[in-house]
N, C-alpha and C positions, 0 to 999 in steps of 0.2 A: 291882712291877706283877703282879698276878695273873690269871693266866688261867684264864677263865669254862671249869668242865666241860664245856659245851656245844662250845664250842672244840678243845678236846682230843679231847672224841668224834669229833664229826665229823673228825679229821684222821688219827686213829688208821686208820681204814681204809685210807688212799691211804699210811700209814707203814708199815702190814703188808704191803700188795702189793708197796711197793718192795724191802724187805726181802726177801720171797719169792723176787724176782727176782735180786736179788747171792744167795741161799742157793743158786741153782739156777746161777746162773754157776760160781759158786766150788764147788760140786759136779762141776760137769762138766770142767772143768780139772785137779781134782784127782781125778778117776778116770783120764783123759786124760794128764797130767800128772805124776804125782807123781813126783818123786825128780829131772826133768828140771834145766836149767840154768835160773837165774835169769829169764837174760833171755827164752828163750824160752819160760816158764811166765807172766812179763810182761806179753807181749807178748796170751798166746791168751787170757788173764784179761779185758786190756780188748776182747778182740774179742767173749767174751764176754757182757762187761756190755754191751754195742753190740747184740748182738744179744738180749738180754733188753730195749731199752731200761731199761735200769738205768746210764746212764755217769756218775749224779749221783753218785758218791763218792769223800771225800775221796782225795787222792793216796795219803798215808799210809797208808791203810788200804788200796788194793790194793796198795801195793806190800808190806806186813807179809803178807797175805793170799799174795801169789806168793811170798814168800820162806820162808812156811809150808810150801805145796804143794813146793818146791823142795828142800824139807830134809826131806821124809818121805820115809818108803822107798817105795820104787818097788812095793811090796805093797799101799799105800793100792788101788790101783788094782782091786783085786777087790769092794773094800768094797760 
């Protein structure tokens, strides 16, 4: 089943802003954040995304995303 470019255009924008918005979660977490403990990198990640309205994604992928910020050195933080 293929879908009509027309389709894809039109959706690509409301897929870019979402995106913008987990990039700007997960930025500020991990200035916030980095090197802390799991859970509590977790935890500020989806408060985060709650507060970007961005809560749509998958589990997986925040929890790889906090476990990222939680394993950097605590230097990310200047970045």
């Amino acid at each position: 089943m293929a879908t009509e470019p027309s389709e894809y255009d039109k959706s690509m924008p409301a897929v870019a802003a979402h995106l913008a918005k987990v990039e700007r979660a997960v930025d500020r977490t991990r200035t916030s954040h980095s090197g802390q403990p799991y859970t509590e990198v977790h935890q500020v990640l989806v408060e985060a995304l709650q507060a970007e309205d961005a809560q749509r994604v998958v589990p997986q992928v925040v929890e790889r995303f906090a476990r990222q910020i939680s394993e950097s050195p605590a230097s990310q933080r200047e970045r």
